[in-house]
N, C-alpha and C positions, 0 to 999 in steps of 0.2 A: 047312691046309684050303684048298683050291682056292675063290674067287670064286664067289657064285651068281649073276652077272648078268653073267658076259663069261666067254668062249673064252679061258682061257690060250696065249699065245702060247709055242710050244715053242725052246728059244735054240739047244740044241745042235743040232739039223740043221741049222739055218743057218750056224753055225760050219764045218759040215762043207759045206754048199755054197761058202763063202768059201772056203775051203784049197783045195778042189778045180778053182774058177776060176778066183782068183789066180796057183796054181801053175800050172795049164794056161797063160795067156796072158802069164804069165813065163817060162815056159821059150821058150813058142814068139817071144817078145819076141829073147830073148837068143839064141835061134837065128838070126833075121833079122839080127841084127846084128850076128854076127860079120865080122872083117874079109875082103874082097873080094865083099861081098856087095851094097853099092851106095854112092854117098859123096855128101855133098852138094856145095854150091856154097861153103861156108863150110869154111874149117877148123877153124877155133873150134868150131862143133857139127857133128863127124861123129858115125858113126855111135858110135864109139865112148867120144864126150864123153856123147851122149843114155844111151848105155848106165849108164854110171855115176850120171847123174842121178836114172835113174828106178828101175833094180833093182840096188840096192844093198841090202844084207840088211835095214838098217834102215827101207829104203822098201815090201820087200816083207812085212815086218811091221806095216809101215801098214796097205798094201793089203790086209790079211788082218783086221783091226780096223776098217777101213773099210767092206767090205763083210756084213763079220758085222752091223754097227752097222744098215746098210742094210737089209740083206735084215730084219731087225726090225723096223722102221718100216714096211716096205710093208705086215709083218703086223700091225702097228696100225693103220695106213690101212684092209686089207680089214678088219678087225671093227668100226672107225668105221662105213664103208660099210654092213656088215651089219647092226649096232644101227640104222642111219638105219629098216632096213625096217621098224621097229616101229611107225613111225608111220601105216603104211598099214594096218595087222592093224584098225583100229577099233575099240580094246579099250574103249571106254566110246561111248555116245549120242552123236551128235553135235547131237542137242536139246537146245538150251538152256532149254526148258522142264520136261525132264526130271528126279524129283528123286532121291535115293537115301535112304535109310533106315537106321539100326541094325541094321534087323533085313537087309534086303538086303545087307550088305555082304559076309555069306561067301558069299552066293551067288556077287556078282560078281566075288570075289576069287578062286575055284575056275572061275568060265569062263574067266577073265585067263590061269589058270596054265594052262588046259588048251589055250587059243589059242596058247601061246609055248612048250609044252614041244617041240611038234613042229618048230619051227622054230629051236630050242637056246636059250639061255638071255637075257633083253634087260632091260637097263638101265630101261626103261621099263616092262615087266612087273613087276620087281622094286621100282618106288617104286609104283608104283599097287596092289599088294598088301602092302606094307607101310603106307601109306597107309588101306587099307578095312580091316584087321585092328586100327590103332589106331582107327579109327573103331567098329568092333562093338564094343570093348571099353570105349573112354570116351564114345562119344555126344559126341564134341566138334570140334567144327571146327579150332578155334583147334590143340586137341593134333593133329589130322590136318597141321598146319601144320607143326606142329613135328617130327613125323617124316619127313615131306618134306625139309625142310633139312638133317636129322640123317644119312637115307641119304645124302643127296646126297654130303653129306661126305666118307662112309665109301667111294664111288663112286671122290670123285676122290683119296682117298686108296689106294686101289687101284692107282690109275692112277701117281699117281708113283710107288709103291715098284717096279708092272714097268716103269719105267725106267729103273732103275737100273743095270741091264748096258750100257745105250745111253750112258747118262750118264759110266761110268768108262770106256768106249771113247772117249767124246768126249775126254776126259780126257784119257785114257792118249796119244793120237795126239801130243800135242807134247811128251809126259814122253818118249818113243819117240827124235823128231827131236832133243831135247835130247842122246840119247846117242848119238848117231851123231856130232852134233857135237863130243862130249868125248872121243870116239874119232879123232875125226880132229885136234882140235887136239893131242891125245896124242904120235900119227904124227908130226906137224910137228915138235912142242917135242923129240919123243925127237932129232931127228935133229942138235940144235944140236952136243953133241960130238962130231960125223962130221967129221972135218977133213982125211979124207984124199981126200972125192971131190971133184972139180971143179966149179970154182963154178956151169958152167952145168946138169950134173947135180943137182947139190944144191937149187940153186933151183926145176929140173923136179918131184924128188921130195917139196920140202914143197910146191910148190902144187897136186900132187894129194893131199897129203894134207890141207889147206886145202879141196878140192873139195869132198870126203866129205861135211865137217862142214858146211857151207853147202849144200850139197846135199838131205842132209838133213832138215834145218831145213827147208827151201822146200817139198820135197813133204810134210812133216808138217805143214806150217800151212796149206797148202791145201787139205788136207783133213779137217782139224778148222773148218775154215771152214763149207766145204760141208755136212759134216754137222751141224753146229748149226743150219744153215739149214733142215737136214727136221728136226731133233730139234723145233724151235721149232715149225715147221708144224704135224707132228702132235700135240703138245701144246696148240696153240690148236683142234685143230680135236676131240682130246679132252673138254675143256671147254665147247668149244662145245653138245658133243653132252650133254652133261650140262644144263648151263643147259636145251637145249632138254626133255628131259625133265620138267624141273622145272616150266616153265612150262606146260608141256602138262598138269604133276598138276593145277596152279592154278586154269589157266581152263578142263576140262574133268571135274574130279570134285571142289577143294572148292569152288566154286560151286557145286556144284548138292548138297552133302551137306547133310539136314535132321536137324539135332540134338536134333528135338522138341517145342522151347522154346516154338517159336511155331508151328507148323505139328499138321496133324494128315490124315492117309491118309483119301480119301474114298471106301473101295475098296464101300460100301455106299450112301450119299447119293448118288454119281455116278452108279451105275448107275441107280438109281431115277427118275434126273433124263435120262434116256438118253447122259449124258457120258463118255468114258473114264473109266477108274479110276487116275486118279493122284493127287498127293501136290499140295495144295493148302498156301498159306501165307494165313494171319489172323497180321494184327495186332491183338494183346491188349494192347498199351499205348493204343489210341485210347480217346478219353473214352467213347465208348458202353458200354466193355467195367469202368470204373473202380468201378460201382458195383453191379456181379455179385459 
């Protein structure tokens, strides 16, 4: 069952934007670079040292978990972004004198939905009527309390299980660099009973195959670096966006919810009196009231 309160972010097209990029600027990588095409100053990294470094099968299986990872994240950044606009919709008074009622709350609970349907589904629409729905039904503040915290929960439990593709790509990037290196130390170790090539050969071909594996390893931890860096961002700024929700149910709808107890609608004495007609509170515990 698909989330009522957030855009499902969709994985596989971004998979397929990564392959597509990836390979485009690898291919076009390793076409620049083939030899006589320019050299550097160094011998040590020509072109064709950087070539091994960076597209080698194992790094361009990074780059493709790399950027799938990425392109995910932006699309949790833009629906961050988007929930932010709930804040602006004014879905409740912004008078603090304002009060709510029992009997009010499906009303206001059906304007909430009808103000957010059009502009897709928001995290904050969805605790502010779950909020006014437990309110019509128990008349209680304290319980409006407690299903506030309760969605909440279920919010940010939402939240980390769509992370979980980001999370094993994180993962997977140095499980990746791990085998590239066990392939290249392979390379080396196979070559020990080679005793017929020349020493200076021999030593050329195991320390390119020593390259591989150090190779590797270096672009795979680089960029399980990096992307833990957005994983982490966009998960504080997930949370963030929740807390603020939350706080927003607090100080602008159970403050002002009237459970009955002590309060009573002066939608008749007010008028009379030529005052609005709202929702007045008495205190029934002062001594005046003790011997009524």
């Amino acid at each position: 069952m698909q989330p009522t309160n957030t855009k499902a972010v969709k994985e596989s097209p971004k998979l397929l934007i990564a392959l597509v990029l990836v390979s485009g600027i690898s291919i076009s990588l390793t076409s620049y670079c083939m030899p006589g095409q320019f050299s550097f100053s160094s011998d040590k990294w020509n072109q064709q040292r950087l070539l091994r470094l960076l597209l080698g099968p194992e790094q361009i299986i990074c780059y493709i978990a790399f950027t799938w990872a990425l392109l995910i994240l932006l699309a949790k950044k833009a629906e961050v972004i988007r929930q932010s606009e709930a804040f602006s919709l004014n879905f409740l008074s912004p008078d603090s004198s304002h009060r709510i009622l029992p009997e009010d709350a499906r009303l206001l609970q059906r304007k909430i939905s009808d103000q957010a349907k059009d502009k897709g589904p928001f995290i904050l629409a969805q605790l502010l009527e779950t909020a006014l729905n437990r309110f019509s039904v128990t008349k209680s503040s304290s319980d409006v309390v407690d299903a506030v915290k309760m969605q909440s929960d279920v919010v940010i439990d939402r939240m980390v299980t769509s992370m979980s593709t980001v999370n094993y790509l994180a993962w997977s990037l140095p499980a990746i660099g791990f085998l590239g290196t066990v392939r290249g130390l392979a390379g080396s170790l196979s070559m020990g009973g080679d005793t017929e090539k020349a020493i200076g050969s021999f030593i050329k071909e195991a320390t390119s195959h020593l390259n591989v594996a150090f190779d590797c390893t270096l672009v795979a931890l680089a960029l399980s670096i990096v992307l833990m860096f957005f994983l982490q961002a966009i998960q504080k700024d997930e949370e963030n966006l929740v807390l603020d929700c939350k706080q927003y149910c607090l100080d602008n709808l159970v403050g002002k919810l009237d459970d009955g107890h002590k309060t009573f609608s002066a939608n008749s004495t007010a008028n009379l009196s030529g005052e609005s007609a709202e929702s007045y509170q008495l205190d029934f515990t002062s001594e005046k009231y003790k011997e009524v």
